[in-house]
C-alpha positions in Angstrom: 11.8 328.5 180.6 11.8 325.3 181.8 8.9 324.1 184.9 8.7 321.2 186.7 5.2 320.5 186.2 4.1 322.8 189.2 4.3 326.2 190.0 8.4 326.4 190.0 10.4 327.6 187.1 13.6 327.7 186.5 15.3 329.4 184.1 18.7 331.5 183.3 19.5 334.6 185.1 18.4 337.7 183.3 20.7 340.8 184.3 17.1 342.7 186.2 17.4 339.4 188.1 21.0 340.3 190.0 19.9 341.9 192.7 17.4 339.3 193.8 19.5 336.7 193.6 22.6 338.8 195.5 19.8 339.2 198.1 19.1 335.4 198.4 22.4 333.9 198.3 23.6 336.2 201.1 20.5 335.8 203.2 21.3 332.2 202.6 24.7 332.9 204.3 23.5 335.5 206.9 21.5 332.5 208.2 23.8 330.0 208.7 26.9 332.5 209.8 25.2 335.2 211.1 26.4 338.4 209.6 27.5 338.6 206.4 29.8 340.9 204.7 28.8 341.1 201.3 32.8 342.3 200.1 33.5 339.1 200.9 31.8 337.8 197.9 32.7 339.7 195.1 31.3 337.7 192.1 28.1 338.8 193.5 28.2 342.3 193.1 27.9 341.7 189.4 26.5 338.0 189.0 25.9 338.7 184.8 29.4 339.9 184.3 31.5 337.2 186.9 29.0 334.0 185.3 29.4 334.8 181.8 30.0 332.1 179.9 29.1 329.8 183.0 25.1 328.3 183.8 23.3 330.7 186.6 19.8 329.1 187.3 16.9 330.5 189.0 13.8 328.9 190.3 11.1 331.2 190.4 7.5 330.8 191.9 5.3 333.4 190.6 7.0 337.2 190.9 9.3 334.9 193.9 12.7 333.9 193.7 12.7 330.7 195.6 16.5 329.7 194.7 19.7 329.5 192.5 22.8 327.6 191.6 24.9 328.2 188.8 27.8 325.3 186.8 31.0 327.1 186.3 33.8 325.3 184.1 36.6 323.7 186.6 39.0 321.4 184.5 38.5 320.1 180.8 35.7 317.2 181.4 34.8 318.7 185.5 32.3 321.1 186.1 31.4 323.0 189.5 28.4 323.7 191.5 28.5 326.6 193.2 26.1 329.7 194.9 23.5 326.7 195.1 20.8 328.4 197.6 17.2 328.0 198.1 14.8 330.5 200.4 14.6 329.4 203.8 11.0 329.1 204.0 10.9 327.3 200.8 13.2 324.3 201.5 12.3 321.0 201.6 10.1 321.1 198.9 12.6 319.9 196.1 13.5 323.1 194.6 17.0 322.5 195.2 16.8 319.0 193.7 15.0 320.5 190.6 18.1 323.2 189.8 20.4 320.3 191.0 18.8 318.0 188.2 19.2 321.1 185.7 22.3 322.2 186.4 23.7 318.4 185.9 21.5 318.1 182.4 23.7 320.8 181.4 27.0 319.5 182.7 25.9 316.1 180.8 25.0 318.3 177.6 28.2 320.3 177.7 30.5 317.2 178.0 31.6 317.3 181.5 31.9 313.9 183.0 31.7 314.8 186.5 30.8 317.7 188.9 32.0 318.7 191.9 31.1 321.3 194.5 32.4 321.9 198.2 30.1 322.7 201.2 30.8 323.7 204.9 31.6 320.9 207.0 29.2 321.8 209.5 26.4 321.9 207.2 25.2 318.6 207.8 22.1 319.6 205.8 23.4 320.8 203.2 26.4 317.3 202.8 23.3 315.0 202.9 21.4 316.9 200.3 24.6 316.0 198.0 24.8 312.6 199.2 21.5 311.7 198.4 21.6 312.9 195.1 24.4 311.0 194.2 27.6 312.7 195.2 30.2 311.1 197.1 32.5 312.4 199.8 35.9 313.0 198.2 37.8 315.0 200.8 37.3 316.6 204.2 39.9 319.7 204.7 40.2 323.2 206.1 36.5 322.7 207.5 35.1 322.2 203.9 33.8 318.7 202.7 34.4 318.5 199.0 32.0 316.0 197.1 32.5 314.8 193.4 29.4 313.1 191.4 30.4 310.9 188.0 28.1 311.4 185.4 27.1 308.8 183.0 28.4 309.3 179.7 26.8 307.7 176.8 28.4 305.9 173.9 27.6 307.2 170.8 27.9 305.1 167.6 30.9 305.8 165.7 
């Protein structure tokens, strides 16, 4: 478990945690789309068994879930960001920062020399949340804006 000096931890997704976090993405979703259909999202209905193998991070105040985001594998050195969500009435507080800044220690730890992730277009909040931590625009297409961060790699003596 891992805590950012507050009351927030994060820490990997236990399979008693599913639910929860199924309940929080899509309310995430519900919110900006209005209703969801949750067939629509398949790799939630079993988060342990479709992230295997991948990073699925949970930030936890108390008994709360207060948000997710998980690094899946994209290409040999590119990672991907995905089901990044954090509780309406907890945003702004830098939870999503704190599992962005985990998620890319891992990505750094694993190898990966850069992330990407896509968001809606129209989710202005959401492209400047990216923008400010570092990711650059990379492509606007189909009404998703896909962003791309290059992380530093260090040089190891050889």
């Amino acid at each position: 478990m891992e805590s950012n000096g507050t009351d927030t931890v994060i820490r990997p997704l236990r399979p008693q945690d599913q639910d929860t976090a199924r309940r929080l993405i899509l309310a995430g979703m519900a919110e900006h789309w209005g209703a969801i259909d949750a067939t629509c999202n398949p790799d939630l209905k079993d988060i342990v068994a479709n992230y295997a193998g991948a990073t699925f991070l949970l930030a936890w105040q108390g008994d709360a879930l207060v948000g997710t985001g998980a690094l899946i594998h994209e290409a040999e050195v590119v990672a991907r960001v995905v089901r990044m969500s954090v509780a309406r009435a907890m945003r702004r507080r830098g939870i999503g920062r704190l599992i962005l800044q985990h998620l890319l220690e891992r990505a750094r730890a694993a190898g990966y020399c850069q992330v990407v992730l896509e968001t809606t277009s129209t989710w202005a909040e959401a492209i400047a949340f990216y923008l400010q931590q570092g990711f650059r625009i990379v492509e606007v297409r189909d009404g998703e804006t896909h962003m791309a961060l290059d992380l530093e790699t260090e040089i190891r003596p050889g």
